[in-house]
C-alpha positions, -999 to 999 in steps of 0.1 A, spaced: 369 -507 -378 338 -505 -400 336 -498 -438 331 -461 -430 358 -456 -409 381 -471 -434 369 -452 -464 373 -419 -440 409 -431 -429 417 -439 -466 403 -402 -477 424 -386 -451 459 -404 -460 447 -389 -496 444 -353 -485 479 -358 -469 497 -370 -496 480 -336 -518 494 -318 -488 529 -333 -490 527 -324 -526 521 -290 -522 550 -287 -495 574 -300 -522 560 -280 -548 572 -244 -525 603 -258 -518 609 -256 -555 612 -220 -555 619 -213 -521 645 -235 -509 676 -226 -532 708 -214 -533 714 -183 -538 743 -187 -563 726 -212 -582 707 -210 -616 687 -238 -614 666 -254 -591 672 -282 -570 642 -310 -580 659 -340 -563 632 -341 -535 602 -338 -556 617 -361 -581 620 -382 -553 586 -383 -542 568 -384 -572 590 -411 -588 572 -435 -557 535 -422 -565 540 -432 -605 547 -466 -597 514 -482 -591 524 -515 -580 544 -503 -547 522 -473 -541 513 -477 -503 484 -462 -502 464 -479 -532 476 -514 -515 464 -502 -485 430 -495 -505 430 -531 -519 437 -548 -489 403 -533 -470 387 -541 -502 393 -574 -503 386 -576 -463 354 -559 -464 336 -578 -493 351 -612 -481 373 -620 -507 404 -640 -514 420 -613 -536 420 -582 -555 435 -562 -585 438 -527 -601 437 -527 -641 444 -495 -656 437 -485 -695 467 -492 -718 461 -467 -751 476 -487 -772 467 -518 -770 429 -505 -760 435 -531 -733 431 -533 -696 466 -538 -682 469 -555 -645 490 -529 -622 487 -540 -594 473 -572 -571 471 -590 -540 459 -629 -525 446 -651 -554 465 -653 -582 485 -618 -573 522 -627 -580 513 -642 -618 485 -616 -624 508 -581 -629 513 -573 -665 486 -596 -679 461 -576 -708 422 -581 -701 406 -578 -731 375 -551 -735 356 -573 -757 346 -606 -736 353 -605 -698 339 -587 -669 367 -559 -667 356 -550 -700 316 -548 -693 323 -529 -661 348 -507 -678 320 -498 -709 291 -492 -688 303 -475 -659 288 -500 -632 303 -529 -615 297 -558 -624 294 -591 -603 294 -626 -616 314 -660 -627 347 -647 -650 338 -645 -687 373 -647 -693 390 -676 -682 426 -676 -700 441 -652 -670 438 -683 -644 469 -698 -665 489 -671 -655 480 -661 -624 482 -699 -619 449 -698 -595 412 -709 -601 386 -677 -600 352 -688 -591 335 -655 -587 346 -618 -597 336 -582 -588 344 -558 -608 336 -518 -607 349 -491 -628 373 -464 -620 363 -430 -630 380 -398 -633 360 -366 -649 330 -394 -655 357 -412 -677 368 -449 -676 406 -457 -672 406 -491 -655 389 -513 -629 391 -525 -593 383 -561 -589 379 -588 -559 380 -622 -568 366 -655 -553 339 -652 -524 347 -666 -491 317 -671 -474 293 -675 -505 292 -689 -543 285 -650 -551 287 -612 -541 265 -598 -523 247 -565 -530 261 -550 -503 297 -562 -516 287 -543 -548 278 -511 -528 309 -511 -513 331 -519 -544 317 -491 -554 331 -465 -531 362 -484 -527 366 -477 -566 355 -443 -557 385 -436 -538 410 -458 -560 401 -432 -585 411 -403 -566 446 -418 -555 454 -430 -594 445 -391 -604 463 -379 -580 495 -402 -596 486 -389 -627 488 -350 -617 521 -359 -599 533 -373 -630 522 -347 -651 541 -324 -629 568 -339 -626 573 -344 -664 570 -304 -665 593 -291 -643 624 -321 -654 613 -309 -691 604 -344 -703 574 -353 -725 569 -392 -717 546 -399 -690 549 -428 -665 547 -462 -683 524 -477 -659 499 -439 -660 472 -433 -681 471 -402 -698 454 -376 -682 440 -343 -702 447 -314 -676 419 -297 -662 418 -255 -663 430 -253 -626 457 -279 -635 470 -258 -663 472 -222 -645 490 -239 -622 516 -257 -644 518 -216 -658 525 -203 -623 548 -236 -618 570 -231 -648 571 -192 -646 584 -198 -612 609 -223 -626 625 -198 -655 626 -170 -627 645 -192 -607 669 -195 -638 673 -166 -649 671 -142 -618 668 -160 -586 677 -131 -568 636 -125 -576 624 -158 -558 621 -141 -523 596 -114 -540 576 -139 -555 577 -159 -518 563 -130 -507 538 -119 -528 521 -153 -531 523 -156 -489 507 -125 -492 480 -136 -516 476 -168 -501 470 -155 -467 445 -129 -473 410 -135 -454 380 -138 -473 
């Protein structure tokens, strides 16, 4: 399977998971009891308790795993931005140095992560910062790093690490870091939407620890409107729901 095909299978599993989303999100308001005054969230909760953790999510391993296969390289990692610190937090990582790596805080000022992270493009060298081979307890000759965008904004960095068939990547390694980074992006927004969500319809105003925080685009918020009207008619007369069904079928299902 070449890069393309990947990158196509990768964009597809994407577009599923949206749809699975959107399946959950109807059965919100259209799968209740009749008797009952508030809405049953266990599945959604469910799934979107799985896409905030960024470590185990599936798909985004799957992502680093062709990642590190395509450019040649003995591992791979995910950083995302922490806020607070205003540093970039390892979430995720497989091969080299992956067991020690999660949880450790690249610094913006003086390593690759960084550089990629404040200009936008990747970035292939030797490290500049050295101190993470401590803990990940492995030796990083060489490192790839390219940005992950969302909006045209930074909030972390996908990187390989230590070049199997060469002392350095290749410019074709770069090109393809960069769509691979292309696509981590979508899948960590994604997370981030889910999150979002979910934090509105359980009423809670902490986002996943692991998520950075993501400003809601227009679309994002007339649909957390339609979401949470749905949710207080579902309250407070859910005799209602199968109108509402209805009329948004109806909606929905008009030709253009």
């Amino acid at each position: 399977m070449n890069l393309e095909q990947q990158l196509n299978e990768l964009r597809e599993q994407l577009t599923t998971c949206s749809k699975t989303l959107d399946s959950l999100q109807q059965q919100v308001t259209s799968g209740q009891e009749a008797d009952s005054n508030v809405p049953d969230l266990s599945a959604i909760s469910g799934y979107l308790a799985l896409g905030a953790d960024i470590q185990n999510d599936e798909l985004l391993n799957k992502l680093l795993k062709s990642a590190m296969y395509v450019v040649g390289a003995s591992g791979a990692g995910l950083t995302l931005l922490d806020t607070r610190s205003q540093k970039l937090v390892f979430r995720a990582a497989i091969g080299d140095g992956a067991e020690g790596v999660v949880g450790y805080e690249v610094p913006l000022q003086g390593s690759q992560h960084g550089l990629a992270f404040a200009t936008g493009e990747v970035q292939a060298s030797t490290p500049l910062n050295t101190d993470i081979e401590a803990k990940a307890q492995a030796k990083f000759r060489n490192v790839l790093v390219a940005p992950l965008l969302v909006d045209e904004d930074p909030i972390g960095t996908i990187s390989a690490v230590n070049k199997q068939n060469g002392e350095h990547f290749t410019p074709a390694d770069i090109d393809a870091y960069r769509h691979f980074a292309d696509i981590a992006a979508l899948i960590v927004r994604q997370r981030m939407r889910e999150s979002n969500l979910n934090d509105m319809l359980q009423g809670k105003g902490v986002a996943a620890p692991d998520l950075p925080s993501l400003e809601a685009t227009e679309q994002d918020r007339q649909v957390m409107q339609i979401m949470r009207s749905l949710v207080a008619i579902s309250r407070q007369q859910p005799g209602l729901l199968p109108l509402c069904q209805q009329a948004i079928d109806l909606i929905a299902n008009q030709k253009r």
